[in-house]
C-alpha positions in Angstrom: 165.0 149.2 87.4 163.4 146.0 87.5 165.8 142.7 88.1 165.9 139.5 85.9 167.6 136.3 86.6 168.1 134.0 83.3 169.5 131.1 84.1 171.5 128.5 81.8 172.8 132.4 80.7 175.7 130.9 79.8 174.5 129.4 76.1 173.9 130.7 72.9 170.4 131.7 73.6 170.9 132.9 77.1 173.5 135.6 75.9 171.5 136.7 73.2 168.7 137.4 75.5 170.3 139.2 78.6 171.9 141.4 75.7 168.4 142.2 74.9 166.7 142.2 78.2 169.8 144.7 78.8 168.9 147.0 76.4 165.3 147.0 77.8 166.2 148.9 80.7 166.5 145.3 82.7 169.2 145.0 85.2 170.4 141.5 83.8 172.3 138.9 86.2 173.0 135.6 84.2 173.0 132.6 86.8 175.1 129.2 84.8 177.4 126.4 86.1 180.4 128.6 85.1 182.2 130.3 87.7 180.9 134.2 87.5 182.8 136.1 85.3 181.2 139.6 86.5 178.7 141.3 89.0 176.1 140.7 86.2 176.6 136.6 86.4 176.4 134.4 89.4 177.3 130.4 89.5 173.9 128.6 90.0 173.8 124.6 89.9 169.5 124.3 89.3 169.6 120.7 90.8 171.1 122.5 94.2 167.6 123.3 96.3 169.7 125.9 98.7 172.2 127.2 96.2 168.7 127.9 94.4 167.3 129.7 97.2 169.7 131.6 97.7 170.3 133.0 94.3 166.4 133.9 94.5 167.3 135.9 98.0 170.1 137.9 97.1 169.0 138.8 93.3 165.6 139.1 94.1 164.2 138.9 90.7 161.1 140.4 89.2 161.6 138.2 86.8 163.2 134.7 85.9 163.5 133.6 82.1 164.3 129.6 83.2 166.4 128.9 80.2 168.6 125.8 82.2 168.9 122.6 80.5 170.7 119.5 79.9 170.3 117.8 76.7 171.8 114.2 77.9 170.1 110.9 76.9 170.8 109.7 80.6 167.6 110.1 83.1 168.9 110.6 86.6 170.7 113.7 85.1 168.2 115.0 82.7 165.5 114.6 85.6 167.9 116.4 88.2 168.0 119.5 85.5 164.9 119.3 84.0 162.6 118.9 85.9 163.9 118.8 89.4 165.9 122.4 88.7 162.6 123.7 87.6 160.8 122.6 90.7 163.7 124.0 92.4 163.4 127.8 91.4 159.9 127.3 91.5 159.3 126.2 95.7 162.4 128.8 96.3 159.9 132.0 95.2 157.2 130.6 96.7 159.3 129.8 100.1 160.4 133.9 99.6 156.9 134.8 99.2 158.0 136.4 95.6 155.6 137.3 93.1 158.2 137.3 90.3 156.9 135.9 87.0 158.6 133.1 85.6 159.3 132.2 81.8 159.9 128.5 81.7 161.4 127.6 78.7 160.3 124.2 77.0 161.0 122.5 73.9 158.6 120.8 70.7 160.7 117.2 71.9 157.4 117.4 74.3 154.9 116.6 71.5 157.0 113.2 70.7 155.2 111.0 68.5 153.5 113.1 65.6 152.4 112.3 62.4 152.5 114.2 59.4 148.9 115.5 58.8 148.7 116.5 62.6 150.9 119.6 61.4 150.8 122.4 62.7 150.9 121.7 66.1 149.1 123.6 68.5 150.0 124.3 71.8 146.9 121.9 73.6 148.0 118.7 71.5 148.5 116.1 73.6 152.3 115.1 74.7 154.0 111.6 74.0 157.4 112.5 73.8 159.4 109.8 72.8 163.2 110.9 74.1 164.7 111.7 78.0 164.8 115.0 77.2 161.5 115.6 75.5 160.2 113.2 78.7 161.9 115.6 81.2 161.1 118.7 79.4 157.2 117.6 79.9 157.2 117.1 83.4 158.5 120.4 83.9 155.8 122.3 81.7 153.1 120.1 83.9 154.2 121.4 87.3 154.9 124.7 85.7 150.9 124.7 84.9 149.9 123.1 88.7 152.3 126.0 89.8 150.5 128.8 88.2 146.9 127.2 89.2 147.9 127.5 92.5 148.6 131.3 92.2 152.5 131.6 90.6 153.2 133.8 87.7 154.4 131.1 85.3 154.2 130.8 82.1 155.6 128.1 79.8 157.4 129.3 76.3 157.5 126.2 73.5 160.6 126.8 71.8 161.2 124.1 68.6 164.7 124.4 66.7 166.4 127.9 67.3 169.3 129.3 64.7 172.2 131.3 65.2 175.7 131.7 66.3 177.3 129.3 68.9 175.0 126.9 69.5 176.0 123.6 70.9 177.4 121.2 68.9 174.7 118.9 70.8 172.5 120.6 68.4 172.0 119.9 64.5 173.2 123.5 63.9 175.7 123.8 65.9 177.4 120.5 64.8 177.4 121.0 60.9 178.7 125.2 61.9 181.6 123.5 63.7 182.1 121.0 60.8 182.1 123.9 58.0 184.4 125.8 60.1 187.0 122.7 60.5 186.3 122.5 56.7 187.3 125.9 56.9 190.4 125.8 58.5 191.5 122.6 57.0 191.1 120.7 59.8 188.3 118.1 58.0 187.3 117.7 54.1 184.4 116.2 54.4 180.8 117.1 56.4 179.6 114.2 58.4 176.0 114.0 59.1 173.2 111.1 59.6 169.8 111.3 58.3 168.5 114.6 56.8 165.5 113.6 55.4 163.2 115.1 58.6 161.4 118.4 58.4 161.5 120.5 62.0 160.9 124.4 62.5 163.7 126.8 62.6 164.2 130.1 63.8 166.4 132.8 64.3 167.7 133.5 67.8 166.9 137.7 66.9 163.2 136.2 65.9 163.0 133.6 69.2 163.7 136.7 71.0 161.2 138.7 69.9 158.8 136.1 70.7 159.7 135.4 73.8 159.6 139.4 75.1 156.0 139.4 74.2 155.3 136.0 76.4 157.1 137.8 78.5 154.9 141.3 78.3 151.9 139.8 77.4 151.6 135.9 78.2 149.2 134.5 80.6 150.2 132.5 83.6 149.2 128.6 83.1 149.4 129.2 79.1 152.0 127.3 76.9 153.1 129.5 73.7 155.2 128.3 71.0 158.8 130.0 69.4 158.9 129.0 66.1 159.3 130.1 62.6 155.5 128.2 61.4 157.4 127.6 58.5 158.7 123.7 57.7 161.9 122.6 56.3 163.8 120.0 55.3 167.1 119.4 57.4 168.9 118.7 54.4 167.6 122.2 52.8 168.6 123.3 55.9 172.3 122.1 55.6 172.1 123.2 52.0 171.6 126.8 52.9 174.6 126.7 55.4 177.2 125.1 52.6 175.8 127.8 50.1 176.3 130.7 52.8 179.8 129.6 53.1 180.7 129.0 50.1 180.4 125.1 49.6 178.9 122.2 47.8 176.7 119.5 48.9 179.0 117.3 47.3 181.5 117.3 50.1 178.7 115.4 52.5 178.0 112.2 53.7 174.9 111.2 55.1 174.8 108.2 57.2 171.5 107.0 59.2 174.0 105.5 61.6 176.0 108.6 62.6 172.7 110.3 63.6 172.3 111.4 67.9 169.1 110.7 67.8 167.5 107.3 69.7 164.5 105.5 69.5 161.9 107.1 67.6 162.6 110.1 65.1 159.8 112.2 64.6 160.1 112.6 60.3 157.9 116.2 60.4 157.0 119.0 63.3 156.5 122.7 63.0 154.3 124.9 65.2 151.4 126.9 64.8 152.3 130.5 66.3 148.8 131.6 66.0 148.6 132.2 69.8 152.4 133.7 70.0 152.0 136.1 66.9 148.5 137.2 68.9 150.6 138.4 72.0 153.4 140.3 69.7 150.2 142.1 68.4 148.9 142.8 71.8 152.3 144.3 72.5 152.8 146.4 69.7 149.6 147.6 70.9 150.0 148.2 74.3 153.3 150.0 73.2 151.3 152.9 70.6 
């Protein structure tokens, strides 16, 4: 049975994939910040070099989906995580001679500055990212690549704007779910959001996880692929579907420029081309006939 590692298991996205990696025939063991609840979780601080190390040693991983992040607007954290956590894991397997194949896991806050008729990205456009964590994110998928062209099996998985259950209310989704539940309960009567008038690229977790087991089959080491929908839409579409789901109006939300997370510059439309993805989830459907 072949051993993965997923760190920042923890998370929304983390849990939804070692359930799935699970019922692959994987034996799963989620590394996170939390103390371990189980012999299938450890407690793994990324920015630690030797706590890194020996994680790698004693799980001995065939292979690592590198899900840890931080998502904080503050660089000395955000470069400790990001990038630093990455290079981390990263000279560990090399230091243990391993030849386990590692799926780091970066983000469309990368491309940065795009302008509308440069949509759909593609995975070679050029990178200006105009936030910390878009920043940080890009230094990690650049010494990902110099990794893999000196002979590790890394490849780099582009995820944009993921949707499901328990996200973080650091995250557009996860905010307005905890709003409509406090709505809910009573707790709040109105929903509180800033700008809505951007248009990003959603996608189920079930669908981002699909994706993700074919870069994982079928990617190539040095390659960026992209998990995304392809399909654009308007946050405030996005927000309308949720009320409608849940039985409520748009009339019970403010929007407010001000109240939005975002700062500096905010990119008003990005979605992905998944031409190159959707070729490896044929090449694995293939390989699996």
């Amino acid at each position: 049975m072949k051993t993965v590692l997923v760190t920042g298991g923890g998370g929304a996205l983390g849990r939804a994939v070692s359930i799935d990696l699970h019922a692959r025939g994987y034996h799963v063991v989620c590394g996170s910040r939390r103390l371990p609840l189980d012999e299938t979780s450890l407690q793994l601080e990324v920015t630690d070099p030797l706590q890194v190390s020996s994680a790698i040693r004693f799980v001995n991983p065939s292979l690592i989906i590198h899900l840890a992040a931080t998502f904080v607007d503050e660089f000395e954290p955000a470069f400790a995580t990001n990038v630093r956590g990455a290079m981390n894991l990263l000279d560990a397997l090399k230091e243990s001679d391993s030849t386990a194949r590692v799926i780091l896991v970066g983000s469309a806050a990368e491309y940065g500055l795009v302008s509308s008729e440069e949509n759909p990205i593609r995975e070679d456009r050029l990178l200006r990212p105009v936030s910390i964590y878009g920043l940080t994110k890009s230094w990690q998928t650049n010494w990902g690549v110099l990794c893999a062209h000196q002979g590790q099996d890394v490849v780099i998985a582009r995820i944009f704007n993921v949707d499901g259950p328990g996200l973080s209310s650091r995250l557009f989704v996860g905010r307005i779910d905890q709003q409509i539940r406090e709505v809910g309960a009573g707790q709040r009567q109105r929903i509180e959001v800033g700008s809505l008038s951007a248009v990003r690229d959603y996608i189920s977790i079930e669908d981002a996880i699909h994706q993700l087991m074919a870069i994982v089959d079928c990617g190539k080491a040095g390659q960026v692929y992209h998990v995304a929908s392809g399909m654009p839409i308007k946050m405030r579409d996005l927000l309308g579907k949720r009320l409608a789901m849940n039985g409520l109006d748009f009339d019970i939300v403010d929007e407010e420029a001000s109240r939005s997370r975002r700062t500096g510059y905010d990119v008003p439309v990005v979605y992905a081309d998944i031409t190159r993805t959707m070729a490896l989830i044929t090449e694995m459907k293939n390989g699996n006939n």
